[in-house]
C-alpha positions in Angstrom: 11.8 81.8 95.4 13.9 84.9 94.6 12.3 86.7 97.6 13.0 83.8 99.8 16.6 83.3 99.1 17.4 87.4 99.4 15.9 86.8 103.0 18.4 83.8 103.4 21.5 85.5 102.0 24.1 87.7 103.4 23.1 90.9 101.8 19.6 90.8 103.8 21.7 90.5 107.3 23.7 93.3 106.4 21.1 95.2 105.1 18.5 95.0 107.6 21.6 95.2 110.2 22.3 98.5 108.8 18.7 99.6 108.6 18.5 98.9 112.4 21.7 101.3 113.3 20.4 104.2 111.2 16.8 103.7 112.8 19.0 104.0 116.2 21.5 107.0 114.8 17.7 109.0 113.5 16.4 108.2 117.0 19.3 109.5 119.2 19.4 112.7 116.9 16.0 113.7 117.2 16.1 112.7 120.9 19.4 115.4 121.3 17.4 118.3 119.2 14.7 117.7 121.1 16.8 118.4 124.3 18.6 120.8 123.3 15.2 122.6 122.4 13.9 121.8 126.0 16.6 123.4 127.6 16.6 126.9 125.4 13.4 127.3 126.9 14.6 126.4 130.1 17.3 129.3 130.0 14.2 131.3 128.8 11.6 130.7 131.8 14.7 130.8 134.0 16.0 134.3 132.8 12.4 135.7 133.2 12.3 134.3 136.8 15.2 135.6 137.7 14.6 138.7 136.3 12.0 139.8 139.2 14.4 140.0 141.6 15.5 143.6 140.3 12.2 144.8 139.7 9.7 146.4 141.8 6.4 145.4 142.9 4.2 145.9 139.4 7.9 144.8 137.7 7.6 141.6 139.8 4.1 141.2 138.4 4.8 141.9 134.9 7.1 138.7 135.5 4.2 136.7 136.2 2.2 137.6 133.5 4.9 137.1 130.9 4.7 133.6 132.6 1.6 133.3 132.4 1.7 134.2 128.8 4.8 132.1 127.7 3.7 129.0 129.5 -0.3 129.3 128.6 -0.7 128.5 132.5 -4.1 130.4 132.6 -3.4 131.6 136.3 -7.0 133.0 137.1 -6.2 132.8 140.6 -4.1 135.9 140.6 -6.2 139.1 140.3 -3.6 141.0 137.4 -3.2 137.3 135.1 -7.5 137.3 135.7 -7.9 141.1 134.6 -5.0 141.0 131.8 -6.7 137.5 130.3 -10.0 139.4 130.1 -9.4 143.8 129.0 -7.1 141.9 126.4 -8.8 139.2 125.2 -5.5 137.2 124.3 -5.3 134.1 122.3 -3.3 131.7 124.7 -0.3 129.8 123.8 -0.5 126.2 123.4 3.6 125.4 123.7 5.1 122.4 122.0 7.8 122.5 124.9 7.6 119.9 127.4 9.1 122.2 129.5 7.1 125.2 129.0 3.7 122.8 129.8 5.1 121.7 133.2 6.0 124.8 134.4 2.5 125.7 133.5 1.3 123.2 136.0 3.6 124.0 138.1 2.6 128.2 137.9 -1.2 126.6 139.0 0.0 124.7 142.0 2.0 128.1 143.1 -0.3 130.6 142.3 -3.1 128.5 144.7 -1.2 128.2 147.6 -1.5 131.6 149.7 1.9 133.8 150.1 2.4 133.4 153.5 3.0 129.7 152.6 5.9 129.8 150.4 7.5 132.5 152.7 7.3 131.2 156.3 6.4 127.2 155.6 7.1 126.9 152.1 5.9 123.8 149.4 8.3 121.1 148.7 11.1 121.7 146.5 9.6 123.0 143.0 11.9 120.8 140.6 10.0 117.9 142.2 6.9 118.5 140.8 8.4 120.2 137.5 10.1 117.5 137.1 7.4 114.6 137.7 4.9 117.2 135.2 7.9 116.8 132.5 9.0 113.5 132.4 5.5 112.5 131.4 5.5 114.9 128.8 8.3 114.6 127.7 8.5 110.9 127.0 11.9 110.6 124.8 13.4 107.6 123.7 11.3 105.8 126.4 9.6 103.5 124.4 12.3 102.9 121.4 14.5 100.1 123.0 11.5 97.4 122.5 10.7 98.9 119.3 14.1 98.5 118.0 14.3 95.0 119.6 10.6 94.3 118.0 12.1 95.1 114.3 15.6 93.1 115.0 13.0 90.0 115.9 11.1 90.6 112.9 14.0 90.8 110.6 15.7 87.1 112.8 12.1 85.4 112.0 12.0 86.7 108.1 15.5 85.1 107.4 14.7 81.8 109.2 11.2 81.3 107.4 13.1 82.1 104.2 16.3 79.6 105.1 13.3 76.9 106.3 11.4 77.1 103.1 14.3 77.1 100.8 15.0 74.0 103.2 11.7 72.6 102.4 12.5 72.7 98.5 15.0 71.4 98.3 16.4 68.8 101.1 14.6 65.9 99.4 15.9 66.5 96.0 16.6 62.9 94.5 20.5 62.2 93.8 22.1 59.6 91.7 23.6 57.4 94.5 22.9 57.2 98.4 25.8 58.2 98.9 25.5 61.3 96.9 22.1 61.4 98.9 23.6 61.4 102.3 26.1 63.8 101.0 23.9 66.3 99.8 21.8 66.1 102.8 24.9 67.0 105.1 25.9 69.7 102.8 22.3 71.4 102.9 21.9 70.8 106.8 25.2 72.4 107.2 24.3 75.3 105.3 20.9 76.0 106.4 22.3 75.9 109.7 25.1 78.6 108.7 22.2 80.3 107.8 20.5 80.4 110.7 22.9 81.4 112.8 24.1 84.6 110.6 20.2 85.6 111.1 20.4 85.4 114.8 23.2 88.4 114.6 20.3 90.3 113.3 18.9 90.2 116.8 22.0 90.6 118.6 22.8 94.0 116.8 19.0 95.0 117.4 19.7 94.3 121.4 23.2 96.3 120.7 20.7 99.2 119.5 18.6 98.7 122.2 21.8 98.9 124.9 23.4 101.7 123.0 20.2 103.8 123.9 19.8 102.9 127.6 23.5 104.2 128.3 22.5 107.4 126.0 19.3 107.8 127.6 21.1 107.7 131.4 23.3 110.2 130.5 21.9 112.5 128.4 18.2 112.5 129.7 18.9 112.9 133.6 16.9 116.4 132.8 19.5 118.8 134.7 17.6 122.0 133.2 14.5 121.4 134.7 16.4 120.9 138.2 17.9 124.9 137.6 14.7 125.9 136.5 13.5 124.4 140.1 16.3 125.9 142.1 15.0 129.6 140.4 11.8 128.9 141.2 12.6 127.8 145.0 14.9 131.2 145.4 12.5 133.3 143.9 9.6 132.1 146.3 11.9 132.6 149.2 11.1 136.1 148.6 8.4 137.5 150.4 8.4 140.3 148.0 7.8 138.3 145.0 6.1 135.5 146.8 3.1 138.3 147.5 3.1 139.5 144.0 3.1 136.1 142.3 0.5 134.6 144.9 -2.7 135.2 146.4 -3.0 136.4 150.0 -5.6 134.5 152.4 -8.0 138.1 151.7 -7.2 138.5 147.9 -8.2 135.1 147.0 -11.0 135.1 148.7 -12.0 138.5 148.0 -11.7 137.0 144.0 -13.6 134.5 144.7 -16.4 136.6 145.8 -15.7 139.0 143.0 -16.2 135.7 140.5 -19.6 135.1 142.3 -20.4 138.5 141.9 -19.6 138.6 138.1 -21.4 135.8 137.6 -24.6 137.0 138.8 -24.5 140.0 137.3 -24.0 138.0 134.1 -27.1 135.9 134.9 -29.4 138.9 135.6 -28.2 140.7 132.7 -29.7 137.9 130.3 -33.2 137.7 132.3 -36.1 139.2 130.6 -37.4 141.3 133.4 -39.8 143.6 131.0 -43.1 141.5 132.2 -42.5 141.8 136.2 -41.3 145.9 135.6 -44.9 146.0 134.0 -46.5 144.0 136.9 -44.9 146.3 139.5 -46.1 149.5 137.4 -49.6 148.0 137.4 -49.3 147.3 141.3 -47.9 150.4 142.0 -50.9 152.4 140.0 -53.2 150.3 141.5 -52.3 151.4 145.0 -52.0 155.0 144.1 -55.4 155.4 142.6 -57.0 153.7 145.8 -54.4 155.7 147.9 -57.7 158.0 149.7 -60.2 155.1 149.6 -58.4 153.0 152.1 -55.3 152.7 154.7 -52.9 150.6 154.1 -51.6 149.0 157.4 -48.2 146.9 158.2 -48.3 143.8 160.8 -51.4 141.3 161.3 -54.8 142.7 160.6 -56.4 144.2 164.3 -59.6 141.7 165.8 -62.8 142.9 166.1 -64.5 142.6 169.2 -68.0 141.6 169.1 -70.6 144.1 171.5 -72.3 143.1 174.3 
């Protein structure tokens, strides 16, 4: 019973009350470092783009490598990321950053799409799908609001079953007169009711929580350094200079493409065992010279013979 009337007292609603605002303040604070983390590397990827505009033609692709690198986009449809992934042999990143992984998507959509594309036509506006890669990365404190209003429900429910038993024990406890009867009765109802309603503010401060992080989440989390990392990656691609260093023309990628084909057959024949037909064509081609002045050897259909007479 000692459990039991802890639930129903005072010290559990204030308790559990305060157990849901720290759960909240921990949430909100991890949420902000994590933010805060998301946009240093925004500044980052956003320097290095910005960078290429001063450089020259092999500075503008050194751009895209470090790219390449920092994200772990993998580019192989850019000849340099291809030949600098293989002569070095490098272990990729695998960032923790949100940020970093949908510019990595983002690097494979651009790098696909020929030059001539994102300097005359042009793709849709690049925080669009930046942003659509991070959001379902980066998920936040999506979830937390019915987590928080989950616990608060939990700890509503725990005090009532605790009141309720309590209750149970003691509401038909015999007294010396009816009247004392009646009066006791009152007395309990009254206070199990009291009881009741304190654990009902149990869920209110949970849906409190639950409010405070909607308003934080629409003002903190409206991502406004994935829309500047966009707006870089939009006026860098306006470039034609860049634009043809950072992506393939119509010839170059297909020109790779037959180079990958080529590679790869070259890898295939490499691992056949050719020893036994080298031996056969030897044999054939002895065979042929040692009967070289006993016969002619003709090329086409054999001649007819036509019969005397």
């Amino acid at each position: 019973m000692g459990i039991a009337e802890f639930f129903a007292s005072g010290a559990f609603l204030f308790t559990y009350s305060g157990l849901l605002l720290l759960l909240t303040g921990i949430a909100i604070a991890r949420n902000q470092i994590s933010l805060a983390s998301e946009a240093k590397a925004s500044r980052e990827l956003v320097g290095v783009v910005e960078a290429a505009h001063t450089r020259n033609v092999s500075g503008k692709v050194e751009q895209l490598l470090i790219l390449n690198e920092t994200t772990g986009a993998r580019i192989l449809t850019n000849a340099a990321c291809r030949r600098d992934d293989l002569e070095e042999h490098k272990v990729w990143r695998n960032p923790k950053s949100a940020t970093a992984k949908a510019i990595a998507h983002y690097l494979g959509l651009m790098a696909a799409v020929p030059a001539e594309r994102h300097s005359l036509e042009g793709l849709r506006p690049a925080r669009m799908p930046i942003e659509e890669e991070y959001r379902r990365l980066h998920k936040g404190l999506g979830g937390f609001g019915d987590f928080i209003i989950r616990v608060a429900l939990l700890g509503t429910f725990m005090g009532l079953i605790a009141a309720l038993t309590i209750a149970s024990a003691n509401i038909g406890a015999d007294q010396a007169s009816a009247a004392d009867q009646s009066a006791h009765m009152r007395d309990f109802i009254q206070t199990l009711l009291a009881t009741a309603a304190n654990k009902f503010w149990i869920s209110a401060v949970g849906i409190g929580c639950a409010l405070i992080v909607q308003i934080y989440r629409s003002t903190a989390e409206k991502a406004a350094h994935i829309v500047r990392l966009g707006d870089a990656f939009d006026h860098a691609l306006t470039d034609p200079d860049i634009a043809a260093a950072w992506c393939p023309t119509p010839a170059t990628q297909e020109d790779s493409d037959l180079g990958l084909v080529r590679e790869a057959i070259r890898e295939r024949i490499a691992k056949l065992n050719l020893g036994p037909l080298n031996d056969a064509i030897a044999e054939t081609a002895a065979a042929i010279r040692a009967n070289a002045g006993h016969s002619v050897i003709s090329i086409g259909p054999a001649p007819s013979r036509r019969s005397d007479g």
